[in-house]
C-alpha positions, -999 to 999 in steps of 0.1 A, spaced: 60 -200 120 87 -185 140 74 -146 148 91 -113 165 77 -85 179 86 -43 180 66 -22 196 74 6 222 40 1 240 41 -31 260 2 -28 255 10 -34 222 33 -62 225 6 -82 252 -19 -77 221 1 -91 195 14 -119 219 -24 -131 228 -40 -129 196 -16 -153 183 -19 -178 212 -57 -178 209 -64 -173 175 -29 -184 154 -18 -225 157 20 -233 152 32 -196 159 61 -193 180 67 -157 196 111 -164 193 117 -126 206 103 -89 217 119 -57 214 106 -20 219 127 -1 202 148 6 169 180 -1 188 168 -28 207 144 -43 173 180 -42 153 196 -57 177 170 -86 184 166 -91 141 207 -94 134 208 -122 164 174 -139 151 159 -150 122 117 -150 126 98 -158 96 71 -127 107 76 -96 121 51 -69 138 67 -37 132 53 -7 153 56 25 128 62 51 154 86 43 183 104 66 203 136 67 190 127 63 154 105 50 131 97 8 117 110 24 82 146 34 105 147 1 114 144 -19 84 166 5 67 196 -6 94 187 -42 82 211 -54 55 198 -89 50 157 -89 52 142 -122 43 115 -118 69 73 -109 63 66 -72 80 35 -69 94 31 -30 104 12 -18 131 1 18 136 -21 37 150 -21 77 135 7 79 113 -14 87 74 15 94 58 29 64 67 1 43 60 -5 59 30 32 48 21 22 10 31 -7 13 10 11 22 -22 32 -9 -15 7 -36 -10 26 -40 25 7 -59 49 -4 -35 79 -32 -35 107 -45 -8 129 -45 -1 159 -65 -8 182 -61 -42 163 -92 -57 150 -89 -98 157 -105 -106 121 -81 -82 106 -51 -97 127 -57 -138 117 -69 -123 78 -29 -103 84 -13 -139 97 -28 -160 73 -21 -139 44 16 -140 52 15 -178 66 8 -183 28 35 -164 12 62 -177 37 50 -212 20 72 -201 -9 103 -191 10 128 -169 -11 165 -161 0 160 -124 -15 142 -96 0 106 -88 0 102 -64 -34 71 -51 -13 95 -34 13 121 -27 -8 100 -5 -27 79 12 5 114 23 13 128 36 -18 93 52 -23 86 69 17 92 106 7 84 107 -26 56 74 -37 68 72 -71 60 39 -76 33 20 -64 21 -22 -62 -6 -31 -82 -19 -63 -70 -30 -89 -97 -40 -122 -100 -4 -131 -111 11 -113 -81 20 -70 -79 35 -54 -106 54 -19 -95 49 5 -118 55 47 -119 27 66 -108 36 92 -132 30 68 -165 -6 63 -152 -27 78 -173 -58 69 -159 -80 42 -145 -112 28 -150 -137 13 -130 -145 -27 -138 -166 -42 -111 -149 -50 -81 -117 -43 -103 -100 -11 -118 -82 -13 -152 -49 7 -149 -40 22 -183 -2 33 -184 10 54 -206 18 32 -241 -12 16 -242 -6 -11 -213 -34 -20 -198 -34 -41 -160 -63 -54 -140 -64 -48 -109 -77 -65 -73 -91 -32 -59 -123 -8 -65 -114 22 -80 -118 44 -46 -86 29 -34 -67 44 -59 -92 79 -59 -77 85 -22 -39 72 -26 -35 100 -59 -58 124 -42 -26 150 -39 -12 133 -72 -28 156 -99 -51 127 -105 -93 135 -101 -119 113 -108 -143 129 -130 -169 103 -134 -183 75 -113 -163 51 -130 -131 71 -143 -99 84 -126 -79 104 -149 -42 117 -151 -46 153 -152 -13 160 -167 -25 133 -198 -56 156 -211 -47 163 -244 -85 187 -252 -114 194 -226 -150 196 -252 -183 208 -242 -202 179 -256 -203 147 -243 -221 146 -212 -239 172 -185 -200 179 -175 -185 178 -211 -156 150 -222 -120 151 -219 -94 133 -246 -66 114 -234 -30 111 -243 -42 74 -251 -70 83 -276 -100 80 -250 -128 103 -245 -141 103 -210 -173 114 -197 -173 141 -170 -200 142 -148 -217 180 -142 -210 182 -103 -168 178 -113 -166 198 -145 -157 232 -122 -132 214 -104 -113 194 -133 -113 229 -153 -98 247 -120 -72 218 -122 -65 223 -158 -58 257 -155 
């Protein structure tokens, strides 16, 4: 597995460089660069089959970069360290991304994870980062991982989701209905400034699909759904979800 390297920090770089000799077999490290400029430059003369992208660099950002890429058949690893927007950009993606200061479990769990989609090599680009960078400023889709693969899908046409398990049931607008890899937290704090609130221990609702709020149905009351639903609401939410409604 043929593997490049961005980062602005050469702290960052040494990191990278000696977790995959100690913990990653068959990796070979075919370039370094620590900048956009110098990253561009490095990518349109190489082809790696992995590349850690710093977010942050100090002329520009990972998301610059890519953008500067025509032809993108490579894995991106991200690596930041402070940047929330942009991680919270990654997230609604499914883009692979670590932390910094990089956890070793979390790097070889990163590597192996992409070792096994680069298994299935495709000539196109990865639909993951195509849709991070369509999406940056605005998130208006977002990846739902599955057990066939992620299905992109408008966060607007969500009209709510519902706690199964380890698992959250996505119900779009029309009835779909798509299970999904995560706990329902995950998806409380990505549409925490999405008029989206969950109400119940086990329900995230769309605010803008409550068709009626009704007194009965639980210490909190109930709300109806565009999709027919009634959903409990529990007592210590009912004064924020009316303050949302009105």
């Amino acid at each position: 597995m043929k593997v490049a390297i961005i980062d602005d920090e050469s702290n960052g770089r040494n990191i990278i460089r000696q977790y995959l000799s100690l913990y990653c077999q068959d990796v070979e490290v075919i370039g370094e660069a620590d900048s956009v400029k110098s990253g561009v430059k490095l990518l349109s003369k190489q082809t790696p089959d992995v590349v850690f992208l710093d977010i942050q660099m100090q002329d520009g950002t990972g998301f610059n970069l890519l953008e500067l890429l025509p032809q993108r058949t490579f894995k991106v690893i991200f690596v930041t360290s402070f940047d929330q927007f942009a991680l919270k950009a990654i997230k609604f993606s499914v883009a692979d991304y670590l932390l910094k200061p990089v956890d070793p479990d979390a790097f070889v769990e990163a590597v192996e994870k992409v070792r096994a989609d680069i298994t299935q090599p495709s000539p196109h680009k990865d639909a993951r980062i195509e849709e991070l960078l369509t999406n940056i400023n605005s998130f208006a889709k977002i990846g739902l991982p599955t057990n066939d693969g992620i299905q992109f899908v408008k966060v607007d046409d969500i009209v709510r989701c519902e706690a199964d398990g380890a698992y959250t049931q996505v119900i779009m607008d029309g009835g779909t209905r798509i299970m999904v890899s995560k706990n329902l937290k995950v998806y409380e704090e990505l549409f925490a400034d999405r008029k989206f609130l969950r109400v119940h221990k086990s329900h995230l609702i769309n605010i803008r699909y409550i068709d009626k709020y009704l007194n009965s149905g639980g210490d909190g009351g109930s709300v109806v759904m565009a999709d027919g639903s009634t959903v409990e609401v529990s007592r210590r939410k009912k004064e924020e979800l009316l303050g949302m409604m009105m």
